[in-house]
C-alpha positions as CSV (number, residue, x, y, z in Angstrom):
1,X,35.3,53.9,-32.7
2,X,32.6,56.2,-33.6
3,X,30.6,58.1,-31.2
4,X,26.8,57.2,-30.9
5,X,24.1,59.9,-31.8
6,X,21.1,59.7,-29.6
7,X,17.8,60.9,-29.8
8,X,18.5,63.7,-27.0
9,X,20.7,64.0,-24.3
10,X,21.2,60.6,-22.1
11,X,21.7,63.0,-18.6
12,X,17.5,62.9,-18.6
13,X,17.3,59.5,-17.6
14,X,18.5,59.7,-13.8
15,X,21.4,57.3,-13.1
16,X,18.9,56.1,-10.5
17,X,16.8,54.5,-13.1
18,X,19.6,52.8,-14.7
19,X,20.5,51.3,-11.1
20,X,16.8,49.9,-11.1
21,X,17.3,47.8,-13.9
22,X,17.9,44.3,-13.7
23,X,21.7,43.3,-13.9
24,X,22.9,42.9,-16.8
25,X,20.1,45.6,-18.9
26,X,20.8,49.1,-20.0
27,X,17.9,52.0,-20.3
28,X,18.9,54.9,-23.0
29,X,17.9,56.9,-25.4
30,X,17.1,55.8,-29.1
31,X,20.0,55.5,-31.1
32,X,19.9,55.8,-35.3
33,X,22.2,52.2,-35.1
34,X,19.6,50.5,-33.3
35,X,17.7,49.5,-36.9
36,X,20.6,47.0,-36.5
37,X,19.8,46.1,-32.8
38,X,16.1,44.7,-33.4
39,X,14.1,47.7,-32.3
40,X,11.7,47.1,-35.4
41,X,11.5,43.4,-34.4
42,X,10.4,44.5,-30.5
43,X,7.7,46.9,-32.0
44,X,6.2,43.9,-33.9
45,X,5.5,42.2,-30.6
46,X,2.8,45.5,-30.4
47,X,1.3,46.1,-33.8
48,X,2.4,46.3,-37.5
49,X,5.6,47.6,-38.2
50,X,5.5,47.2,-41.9
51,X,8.7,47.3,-44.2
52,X,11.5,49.9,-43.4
53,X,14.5,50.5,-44.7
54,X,17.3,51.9,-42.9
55,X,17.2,55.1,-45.0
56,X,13.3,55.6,-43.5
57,X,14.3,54.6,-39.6
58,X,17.3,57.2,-40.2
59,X,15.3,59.9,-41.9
60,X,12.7,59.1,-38.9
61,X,14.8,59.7,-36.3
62,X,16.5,62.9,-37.9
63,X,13.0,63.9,-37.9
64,X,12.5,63.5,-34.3
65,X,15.7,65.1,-33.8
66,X,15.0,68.2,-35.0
67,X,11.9,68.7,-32.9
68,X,14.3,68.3,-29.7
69,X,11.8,68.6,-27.1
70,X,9.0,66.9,-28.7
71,X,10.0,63.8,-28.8
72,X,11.7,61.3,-26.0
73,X,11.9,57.2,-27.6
74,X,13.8,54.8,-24.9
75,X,15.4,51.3,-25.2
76,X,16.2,49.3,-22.9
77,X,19.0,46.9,-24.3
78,X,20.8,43.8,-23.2
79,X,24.3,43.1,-22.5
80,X,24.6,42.6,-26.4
81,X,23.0,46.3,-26.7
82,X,20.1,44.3,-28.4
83,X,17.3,46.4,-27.8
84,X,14.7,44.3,-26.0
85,X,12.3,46.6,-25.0
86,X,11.1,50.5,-26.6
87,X,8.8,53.2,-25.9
88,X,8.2,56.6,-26.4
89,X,6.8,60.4,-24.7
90,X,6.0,63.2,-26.9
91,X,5.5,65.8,-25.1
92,X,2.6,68.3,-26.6
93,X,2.2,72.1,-26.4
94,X,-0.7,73.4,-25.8
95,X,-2.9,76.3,-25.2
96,X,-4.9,75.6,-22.0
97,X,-3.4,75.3,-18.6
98,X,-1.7,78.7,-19.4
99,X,0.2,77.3,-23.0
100,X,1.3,74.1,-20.6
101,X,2.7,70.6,-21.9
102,X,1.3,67.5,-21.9
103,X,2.7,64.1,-22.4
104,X,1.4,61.5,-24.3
105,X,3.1,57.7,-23.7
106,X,2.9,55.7,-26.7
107,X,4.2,52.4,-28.2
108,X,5.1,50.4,-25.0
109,X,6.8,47.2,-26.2
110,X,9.2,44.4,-24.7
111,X,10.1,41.4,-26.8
112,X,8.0,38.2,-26.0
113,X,11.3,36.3,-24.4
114,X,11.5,39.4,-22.2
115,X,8.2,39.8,-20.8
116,X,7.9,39.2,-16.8
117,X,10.9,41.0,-16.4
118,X,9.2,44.4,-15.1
119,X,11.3,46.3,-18.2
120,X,7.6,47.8,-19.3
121,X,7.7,48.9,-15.8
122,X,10.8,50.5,-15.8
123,X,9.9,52.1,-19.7
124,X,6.6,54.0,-18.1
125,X,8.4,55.3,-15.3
126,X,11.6,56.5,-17.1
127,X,9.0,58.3,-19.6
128,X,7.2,59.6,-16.7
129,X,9.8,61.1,-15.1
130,X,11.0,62.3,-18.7
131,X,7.5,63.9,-19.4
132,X,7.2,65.7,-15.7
133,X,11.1,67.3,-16.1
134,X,9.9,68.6,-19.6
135,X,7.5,70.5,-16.8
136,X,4.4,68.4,-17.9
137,X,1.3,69.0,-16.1
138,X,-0.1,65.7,-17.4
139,X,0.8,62.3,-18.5
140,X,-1.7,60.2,-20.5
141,X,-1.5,57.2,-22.5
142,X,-4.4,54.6,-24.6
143,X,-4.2,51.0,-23.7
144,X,-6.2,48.0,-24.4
145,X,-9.0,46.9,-21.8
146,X,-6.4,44.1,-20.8
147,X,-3.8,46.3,-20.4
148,X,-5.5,48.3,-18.0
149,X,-4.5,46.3,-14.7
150,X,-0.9,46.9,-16.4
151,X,-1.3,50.6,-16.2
152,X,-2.2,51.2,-13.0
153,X,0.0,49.0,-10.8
154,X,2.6,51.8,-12.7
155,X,0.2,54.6,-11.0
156,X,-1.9,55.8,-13.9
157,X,-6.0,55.7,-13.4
158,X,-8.5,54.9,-16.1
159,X,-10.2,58.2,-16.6
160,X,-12.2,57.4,-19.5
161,X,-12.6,56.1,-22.7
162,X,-11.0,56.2,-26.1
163,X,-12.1,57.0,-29.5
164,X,-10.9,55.7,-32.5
165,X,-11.4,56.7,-36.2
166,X,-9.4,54.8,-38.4
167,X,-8.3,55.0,-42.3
């Protein structure tokens, strides 16, 4: 049996968080296998993945790899370790607040079967936590006006508004 490869270093997700979970569930890092474990399907549920192959989702995540404290994408996976819920911190340097970091939450999906189960719940605060050990000062995050309610039952406050210009 092969070892898995991760996206960093599972000891940053207390065991505390894991024991959270309802029975059954697992919360880990992003592994390069889970292409095969219908991360790109959970996404979906959030916006347009488009087509990739698993020679992009690897190359991605090599990517991400290499940028090792930049970048924090967790799963939380089934007893099957079918990935049934995703989302990500990245984790910006900066040059106010003294060269401090910020986190930026992103990309906060749970498949449709899943919903109701408090996993997105258990995603924010993992990444939270994730964010404010990387020594974050802040954690902020764009949501959709119906998402909002979502948000702050998890603690966050709507501070403002977003500003989109798309290609």
């Amino acid at each position: 049996m092969t070892s898995e490869q991760y996206l960093f270093d599972p000891s940053l997700i207390p065991a505390s968080f894991q024991e959270s979970l309802p029975a059954g569930y697992h919360i880990r890092p992003l592994s390069v296998l889970d292409y095969n474990r219908g991360v790109l399907e959970v996404l979906a549920v959030l916006t347009t993945v488009g087509p990739i192959s698993k020679e992009e989702f690897a190359t991605q995540f090599q990517y991400w790899k290499k940028q090792n404290d930049t970048y924090y994408v967790i799963v939380i996976t089934d007893a099957k370790n079918q990935v049934m819920a995703i989302g990500s911190v990245i984790i910006e340097r900066k040059l106010i607040h003294q060269c401090g970091l910020a986190g930026h939450i992103e990309d906060i999906a749970v498949a449709s079967d899943q919903q109701g189960k408090k996993l997105g719940l258990h995603l924010i605060n993992t990444l939270t936590n994730i964010a404010k050990t990387a020594g974050a000062y802040k954690v902020i995050l764009d949501c959709s006006i119906e998402n909002v309610g979502f948000y702050e039952k998890c603690g966050y406050k709507n501070v403002g508004a977003q500003m989109k210009l798309a290609f």
